[in-house]
N, C-alpha and C positions, 0 to 999 in steps of 0.2 A: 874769194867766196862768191860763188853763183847768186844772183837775186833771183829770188823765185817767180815766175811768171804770173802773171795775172790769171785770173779765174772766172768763168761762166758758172755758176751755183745750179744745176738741173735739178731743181725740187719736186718729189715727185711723190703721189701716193698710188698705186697699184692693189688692186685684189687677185686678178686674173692672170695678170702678167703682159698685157698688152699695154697698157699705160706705161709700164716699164721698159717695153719695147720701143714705144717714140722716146722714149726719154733716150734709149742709148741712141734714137737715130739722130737726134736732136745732139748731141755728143758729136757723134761722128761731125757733123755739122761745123760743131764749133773749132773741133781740132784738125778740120780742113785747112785754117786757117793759123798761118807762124805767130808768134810772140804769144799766143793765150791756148789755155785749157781748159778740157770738162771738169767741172766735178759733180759727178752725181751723188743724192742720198735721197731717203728716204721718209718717212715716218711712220712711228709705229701705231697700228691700230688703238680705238676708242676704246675701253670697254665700259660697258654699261656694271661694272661691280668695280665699287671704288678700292675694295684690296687689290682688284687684280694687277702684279706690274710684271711686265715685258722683259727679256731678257736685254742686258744694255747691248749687244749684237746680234744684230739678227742672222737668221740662220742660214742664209742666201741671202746677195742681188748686194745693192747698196747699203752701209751704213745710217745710222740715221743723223739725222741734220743737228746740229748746235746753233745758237745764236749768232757763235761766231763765223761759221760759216758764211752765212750771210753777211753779218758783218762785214767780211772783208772781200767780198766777189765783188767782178767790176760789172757783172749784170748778171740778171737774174731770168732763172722760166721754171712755173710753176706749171706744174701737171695734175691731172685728178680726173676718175672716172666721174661721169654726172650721176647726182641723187637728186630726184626729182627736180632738174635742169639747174641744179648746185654744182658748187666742190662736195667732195667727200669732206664727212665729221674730222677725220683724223688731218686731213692738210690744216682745214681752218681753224683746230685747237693750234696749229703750230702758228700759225701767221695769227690768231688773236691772241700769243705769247710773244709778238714783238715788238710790246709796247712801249719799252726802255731803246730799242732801236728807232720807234718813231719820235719819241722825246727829244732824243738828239738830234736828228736830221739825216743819219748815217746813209740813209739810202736814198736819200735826195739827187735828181740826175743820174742819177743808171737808167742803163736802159732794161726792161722787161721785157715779159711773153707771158704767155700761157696757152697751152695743150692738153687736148682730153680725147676716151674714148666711149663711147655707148654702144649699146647693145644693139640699137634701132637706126635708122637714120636719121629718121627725126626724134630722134631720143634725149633733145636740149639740148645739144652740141653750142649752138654758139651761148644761151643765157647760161650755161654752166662756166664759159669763156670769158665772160663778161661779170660773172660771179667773184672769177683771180682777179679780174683787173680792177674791181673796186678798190680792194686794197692797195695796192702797188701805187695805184692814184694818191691815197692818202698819206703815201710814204714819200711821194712826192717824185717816184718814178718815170723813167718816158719811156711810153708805152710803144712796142713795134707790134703790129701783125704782121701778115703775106700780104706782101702788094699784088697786084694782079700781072705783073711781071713774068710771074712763075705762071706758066702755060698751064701746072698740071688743074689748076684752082677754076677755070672753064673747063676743062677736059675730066676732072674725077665723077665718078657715077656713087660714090661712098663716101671717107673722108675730106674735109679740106673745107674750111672758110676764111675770109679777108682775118676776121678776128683774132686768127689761130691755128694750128696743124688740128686736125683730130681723126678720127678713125672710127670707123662702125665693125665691130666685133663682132656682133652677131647674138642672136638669144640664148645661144650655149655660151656667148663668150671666147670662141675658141677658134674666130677668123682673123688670118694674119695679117699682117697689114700689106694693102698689095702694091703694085707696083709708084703708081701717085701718092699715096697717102708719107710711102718712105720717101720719095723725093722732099714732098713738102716738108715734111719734119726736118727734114735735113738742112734744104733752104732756110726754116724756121732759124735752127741753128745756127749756121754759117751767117746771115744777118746781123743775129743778135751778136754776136762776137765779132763782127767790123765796127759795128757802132758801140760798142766795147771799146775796142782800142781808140777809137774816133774822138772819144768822149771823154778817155783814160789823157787824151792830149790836147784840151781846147786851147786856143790860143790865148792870148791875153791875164791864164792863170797862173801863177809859181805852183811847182810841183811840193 
């Protein structure tokens, strides 16, 4: 019987479709790399009427996330378009429902991220970044951004900061992400999933 591989968790919430789009590059990223895999999901919109509920599959793209999902990933990157240099409502109902995960310690030493995209340039890119990583701190996560390593992060005219992959879409919403912005996601990925297995094998621990 096959042991199942390890996992990178790509948590992501999307309106447009671009937030979705770093997430799959952020994917590609991770499954550059042997012994681990992507898993992407998603979460389902807020709605402001307390009858209203969601189908439990959504209709395209990613499934949506469980507890356990998280639970059992060996790192984690949370994704979210900015609302007024936030996460979006529907990420942070998920992560302020993982209180019984931070009770026990579950996600203690993983490593994280987090990735977004705006409309604008300066459209909160990084405090939106810095929004996912408060949590992830209190879960007791190790936090990775882009080092300055990655060439494209001096060279992009659009997305890309130390904190995070991110991407300026435009005020339609409907610019793709161009040539640096998908490096950097990617790199974002491919990172986070070394110190994945890195971290999956410290020395001095029993497995």
């Amino acid at each position: 019987m096959s042991v199942p591989l390890p996992y990178v968790l790509i948590l992501y919430y999307s309106r447009h479709g671009a937030t979705r789009a770093m997430a799959e590059r952020l994917a590609a990223g991770v499954e550059s790399c042997r012994g681990i895999e992507a898993r992407l999901r998603t979460v389902p919109p807020v709605s402001p009427t307390c009858e209203a509920v969601d189908p439990e599959i959504p209709a395209e793209g990613a499934v949506y996330a469980s507890l356990d999902d998280l639970r059992h990933c060996a790192a984690l990157a949370l994704g979210s378009p900015t609302r007024f240099g936030n996460m979006a409502a529907p990420l942070k109902h998920f992560v302020d429902s993982t209180i019984e995960l931070w009770l026990g310690g579950t996600l203690v030493d993983k490593p994280a991220t987090a990735f977004t995209s705006t409309s604008s340039l300066h459209g909160g890119q990084e405090t939106t970044l810095i929004s996912m990583l408060l949590p992830l701190l209190h879960h007791g996560m190790v936090y990775a951004g882009l080092p300055y390593s990655e060439i494209e992060l001096m060279e992009t005219q659009a997305g890309g900061t130390p904190y995070g992959a991110s991407h300026v879409a435009g005020k339609r919403s409907d610019r793709p992400l161009d040539d640096q912005e998908r490096q950097l996601a990617f790199a974002q990925g491919k990172r986070l999933a070394r110190l994945a297995l890195a971290l999956a094998h410290r020395p001095g621990e029993r497995s």
